[in-house]
N, C-alpha and C positions, 0 to 999 in steps of 0.2 A: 504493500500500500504506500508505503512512504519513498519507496524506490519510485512508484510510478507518478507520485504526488512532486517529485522532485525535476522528470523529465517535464512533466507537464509547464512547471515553474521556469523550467528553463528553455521551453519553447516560448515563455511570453518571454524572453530576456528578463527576466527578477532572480538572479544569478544567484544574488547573498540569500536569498530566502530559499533557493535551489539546491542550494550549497548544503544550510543549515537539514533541509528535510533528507539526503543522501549520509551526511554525515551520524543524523539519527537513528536511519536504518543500516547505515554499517556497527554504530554501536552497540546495535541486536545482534546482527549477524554480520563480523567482523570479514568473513571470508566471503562477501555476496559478489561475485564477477560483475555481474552487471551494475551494481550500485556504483562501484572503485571503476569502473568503466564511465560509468556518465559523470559522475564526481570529476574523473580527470579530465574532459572534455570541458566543463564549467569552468576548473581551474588555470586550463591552458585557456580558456578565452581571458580569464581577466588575468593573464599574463605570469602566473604562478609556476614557472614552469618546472622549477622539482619537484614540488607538492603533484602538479599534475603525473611527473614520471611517476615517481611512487604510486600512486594509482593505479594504473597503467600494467605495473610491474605486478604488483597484490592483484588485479584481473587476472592477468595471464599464470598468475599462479595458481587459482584458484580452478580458470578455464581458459589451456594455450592452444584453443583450436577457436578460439573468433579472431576471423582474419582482422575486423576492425583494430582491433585493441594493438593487432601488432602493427599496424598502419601506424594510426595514432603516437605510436611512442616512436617508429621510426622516423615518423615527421620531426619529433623532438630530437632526435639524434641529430637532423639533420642540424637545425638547428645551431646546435654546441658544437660541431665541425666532427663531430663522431660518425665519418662516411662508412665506416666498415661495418659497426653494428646498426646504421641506418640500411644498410643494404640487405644483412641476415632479418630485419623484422620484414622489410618488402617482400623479399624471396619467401620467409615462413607465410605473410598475409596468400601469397598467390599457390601456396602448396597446400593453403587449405580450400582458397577460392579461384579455381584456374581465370576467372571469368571478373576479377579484380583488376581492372583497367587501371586504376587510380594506383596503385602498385607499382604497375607495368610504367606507368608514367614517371612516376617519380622514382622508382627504380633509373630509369634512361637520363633522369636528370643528374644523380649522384655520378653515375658511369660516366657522364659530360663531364662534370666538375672535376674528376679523376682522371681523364685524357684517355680514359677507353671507349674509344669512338666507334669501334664496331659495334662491342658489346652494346650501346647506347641505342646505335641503331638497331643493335636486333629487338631490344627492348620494344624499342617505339614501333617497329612494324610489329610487334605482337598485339601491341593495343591494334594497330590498323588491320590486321585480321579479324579481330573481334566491332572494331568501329571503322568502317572506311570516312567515316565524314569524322574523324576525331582532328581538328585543328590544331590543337595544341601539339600535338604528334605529327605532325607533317611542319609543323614551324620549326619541330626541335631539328627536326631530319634536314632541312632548310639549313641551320646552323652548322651542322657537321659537315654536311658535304660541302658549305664553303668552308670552312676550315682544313679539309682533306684536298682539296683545289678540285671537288669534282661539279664544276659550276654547272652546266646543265643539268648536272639532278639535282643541287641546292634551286635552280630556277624551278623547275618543275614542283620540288615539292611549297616553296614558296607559292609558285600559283596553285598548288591545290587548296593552300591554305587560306588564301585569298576566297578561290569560290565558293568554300564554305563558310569563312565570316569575314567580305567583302568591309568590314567595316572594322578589320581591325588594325590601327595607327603604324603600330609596330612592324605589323610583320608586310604591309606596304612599303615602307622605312627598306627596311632588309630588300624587299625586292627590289627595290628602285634601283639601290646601291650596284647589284649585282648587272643590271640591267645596262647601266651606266656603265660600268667594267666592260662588258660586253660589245658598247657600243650602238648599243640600241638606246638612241637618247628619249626619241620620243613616246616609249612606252616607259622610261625612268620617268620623264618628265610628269606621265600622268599618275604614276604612280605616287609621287612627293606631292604633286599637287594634291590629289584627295588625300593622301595622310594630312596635310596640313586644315584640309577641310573639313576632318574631321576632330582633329587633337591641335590647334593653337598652338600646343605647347610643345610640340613635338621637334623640337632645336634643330635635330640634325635635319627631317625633310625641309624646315624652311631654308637652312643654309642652301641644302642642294641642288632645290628647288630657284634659287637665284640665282647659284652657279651656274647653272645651265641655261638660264632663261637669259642670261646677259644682267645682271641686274645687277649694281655696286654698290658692296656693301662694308662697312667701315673693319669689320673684322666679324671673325665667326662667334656664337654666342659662345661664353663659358663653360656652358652646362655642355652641348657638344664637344669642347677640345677637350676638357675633364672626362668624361665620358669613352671619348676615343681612345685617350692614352690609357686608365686603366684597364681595356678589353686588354691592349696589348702589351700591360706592363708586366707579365710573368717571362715573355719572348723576344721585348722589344730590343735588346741589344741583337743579338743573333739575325732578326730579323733585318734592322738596317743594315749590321755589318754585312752581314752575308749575304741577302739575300740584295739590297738597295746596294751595297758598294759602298757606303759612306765612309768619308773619311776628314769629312770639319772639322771634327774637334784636333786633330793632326796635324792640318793647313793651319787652322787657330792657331796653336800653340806656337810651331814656327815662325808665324808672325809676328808673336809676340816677342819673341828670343832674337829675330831681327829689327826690334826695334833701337833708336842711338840710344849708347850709354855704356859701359862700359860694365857692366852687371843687372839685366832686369829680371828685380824684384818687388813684389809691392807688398804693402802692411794688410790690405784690406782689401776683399774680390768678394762678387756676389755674382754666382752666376745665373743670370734669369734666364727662366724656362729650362732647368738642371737635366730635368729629363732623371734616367737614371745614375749621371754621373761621368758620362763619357768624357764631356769635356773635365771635368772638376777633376778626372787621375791625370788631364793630361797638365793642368795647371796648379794642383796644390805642392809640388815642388819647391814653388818660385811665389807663393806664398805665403804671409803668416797667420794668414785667418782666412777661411773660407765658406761664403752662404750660400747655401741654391735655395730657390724661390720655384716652387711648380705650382699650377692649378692641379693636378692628379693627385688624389691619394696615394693609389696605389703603383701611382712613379716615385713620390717619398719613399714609398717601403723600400721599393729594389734602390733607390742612394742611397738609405740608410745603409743598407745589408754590406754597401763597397766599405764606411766606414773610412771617409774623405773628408768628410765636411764638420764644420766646426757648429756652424747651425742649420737645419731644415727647417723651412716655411711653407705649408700650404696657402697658397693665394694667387688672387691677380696680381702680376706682376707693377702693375700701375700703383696701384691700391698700397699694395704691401711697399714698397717706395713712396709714395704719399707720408705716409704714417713713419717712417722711419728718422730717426733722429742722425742717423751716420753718415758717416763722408767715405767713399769710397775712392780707391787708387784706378778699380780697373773691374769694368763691367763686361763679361763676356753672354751671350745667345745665340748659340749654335741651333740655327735650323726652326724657330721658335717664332720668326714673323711671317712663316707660311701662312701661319691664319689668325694674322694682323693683316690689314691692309691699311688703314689708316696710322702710321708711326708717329701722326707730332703727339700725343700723349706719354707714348716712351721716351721720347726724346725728352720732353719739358720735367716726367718724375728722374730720370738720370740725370740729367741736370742741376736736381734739388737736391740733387744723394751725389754728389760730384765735388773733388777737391780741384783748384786749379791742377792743368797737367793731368788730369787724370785722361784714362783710356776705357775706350766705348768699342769693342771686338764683337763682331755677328757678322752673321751672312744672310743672304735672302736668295730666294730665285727670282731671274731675272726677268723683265718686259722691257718692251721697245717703248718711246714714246719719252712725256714726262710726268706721268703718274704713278698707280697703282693701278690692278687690276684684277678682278677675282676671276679664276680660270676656272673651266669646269671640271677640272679635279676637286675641287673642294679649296684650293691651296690658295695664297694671293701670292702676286708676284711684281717687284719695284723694280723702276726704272734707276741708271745711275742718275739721271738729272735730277729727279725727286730725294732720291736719300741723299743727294748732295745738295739739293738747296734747301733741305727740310731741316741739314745738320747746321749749315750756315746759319738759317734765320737762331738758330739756339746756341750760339757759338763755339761748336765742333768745327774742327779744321782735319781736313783729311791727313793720317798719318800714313798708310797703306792702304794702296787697293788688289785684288787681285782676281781676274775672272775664274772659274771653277768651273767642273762639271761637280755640283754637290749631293747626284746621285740618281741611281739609275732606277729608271720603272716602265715594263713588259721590257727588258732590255734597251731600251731608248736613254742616251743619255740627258739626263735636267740641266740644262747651263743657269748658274746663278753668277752670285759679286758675293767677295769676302770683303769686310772694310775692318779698318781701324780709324777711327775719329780720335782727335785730342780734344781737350777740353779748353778754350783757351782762358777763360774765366775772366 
């Protein structure tokens, strides 16, 4: 009675009064599965989430053949980053219930997380056995097979995913991208447009969405560049070294080592847009204090992990210069005004963070003309006349310049400018 007096209460949402009626019928009967089952359900809504395992755990002790319950607390696994024993409750949930899609799903999500991309996909095709219109499962299949470079099945299962929910932001987003890879603009194009028609808020199709349309735009949002860099910040050295060719932070350095003087060293370097560090091993040498500045979190983690830097900043580079009380020797950004397009804001917070003599090191890729330009890569790319009259009006004087290719993409080489500005103060 009070077990069922309890689901009832927490189908109206009256959780605490929910709460109180299962806890009274487990004090009768301590070992009731089902009670310690919905108790732990209540407990994980209002966020309790040990008190909920333990529940969870007293069900399955009492009765470990409801697939639920081992769902439920795999969920929790998932959770506290426990992928191994989140995996054995999914596998027990579907060895009781072959016909446990919800399993099978989040099963293929843990396998994703973990970099086993087959098993993942076998995962998700078992749900699509059992559901051919299972969305979610063809969005995930969408992600691996770009990830495995197998682009026509990632398009294919993106557009399956589309015709079954036509209306969802994301996984229009994803197609679009690929689409654009491809070279198919004008089905990218439609695709960013209804995500944005949909979701307002959805950063990355309005960027793309401009990019392609011709449209100039001052720089990409935050939430976007944040965004992009942690997908790829568990790979992203390997990625550009290896796979792009990069090698700026390298030209950087030696530029800096030919600059006059007969020893360069400086007391003080920040280097904005740090990324994971590349540049910062190649300059904390010839330093004696070192900050990088990223918008990514998960770009912070992989600099910390090098164990270069003297402080790490999460933030807009503008921003976090704004607010800063210090004088810097020597500001380096490697590869970081791709998506800037508009630079006099960087230039005017460097400036305010600037000792006379100090030095201002980045690169950008190039455009003809004398502006800026959003290309449809996503990326922006400066003219020399703009970064040099843009340094002028804020009284940077060119110290070196030097043309690059600053790195390759479908094997095509990117030609940019590497520059060093003095500060003349």
């Amino acid at each position: 009675m009070l077990c069922n007096l309890g689901a009832v209460l927490n189908s109206q949402d009256r959780l605490d009064e929910a709460a109180d009626s299962l806890r009274k019928a487990l004090s009768l009967v301590t070992d009731h599965a089902l009670s310690n089952y919905n108790l732990g359900n209540i407990l994980k809504k209002q966020g309790k989430i040990e008190e909920a395992k333990d529940c969870y755990q007293r069900a399955l002790g009492s009765n470990s053949e409801h697939a639920d319950t081992h769902f439920n607390l795999g969920n929790i696994y998932v959770e506290e980053g426990r992928l191994d024993k989140a995996l054995q409750c999914f596998h027990n949930a579907i060895s009781l219930n072959a016909s446990h899609l919800a399993s099978y799903l989040n099963m293929g999500n843990v396998l994703k997380r973990q970099g086993k991309y087959n098993e993942a996909l076998a995962s998700y095709r078992s749900v699509l056995a059992q559901d051919e219109h299972n969305e979610a499962a063809y969005h995930n299949i969408g992600i691996i097979c770009k990830i495995q470079g197998k682009i026509e099945e990632a398009i294919d299962a993106y557009s399956h995913a589309t015709a079954i929910d036509p209306d969802n932001s994301s996984t229009l987003n994803n197609l679009g991208n690929l689409l654009k890879d491809e070279d198919r603009i004008d089905e990218a194009v439609q695709c960013f447009r209804r995500a944005v028609e949909l979701d307002d808020n959805n950063v990355s199709s309005r960027h793309m969405l401009a990019a392609l349309t011709g449209e100039k735009t001052e720089a990409a949002p935050l939430q976007y560049v944040s965004e992009l860099y942690d997908r790829y910040a568990d790979n992203f050295d390997s990625h550009l070294v290896d796979t792009l060719d990069y090698d700026i932070p390298l030209v950087l350095k030696n530029m800096i080592d030919a600059l006059p003087g007969q020893e360069v060293r400086f007391s003080n370097t920040v280097d904005l847009g740090c990324g994971t560090g590349l540049v910062g091993e190649k300059i904390r040498p010839i330093t004696d204090y070192l900050i990088g500045i990223d918008i990514s979190p998960g770009i912070i983690e992989r600099a910390e992990e090098r164990n270069i830097y003297d402080l790490l900043i999460i933030g807009d580079i503008v921003e976090v210069l704004k607010e800063s009380v210090e004088k810097y020797d020597l500001f380096t950004a490697a590869d970081v005004f791709i998506y800037t397009g508009n630079l006099d804001p960087i230039f005017s917070s460097v400036k305010g963070c600037a000792k006379k003599g100090s030095y201002f090191a980045f690169s950008t890729e190039v455009s003809l003309g004398d502006d800026y330009i959003l290309r449809p890569t996503g990326r922006y790319a400066h003219s020399f006349l703009y970064v040099q009259n843009l340094a002028k009006k804020h009284g940077f004087k060119i110290a070196k310049h030097r043309p690059e290719v600053i790195r390759k993409e479908k094997g095509q080489e990117i030609f940019g400018d590497v520059y060093i500005f003095q500060y003349a103060g």
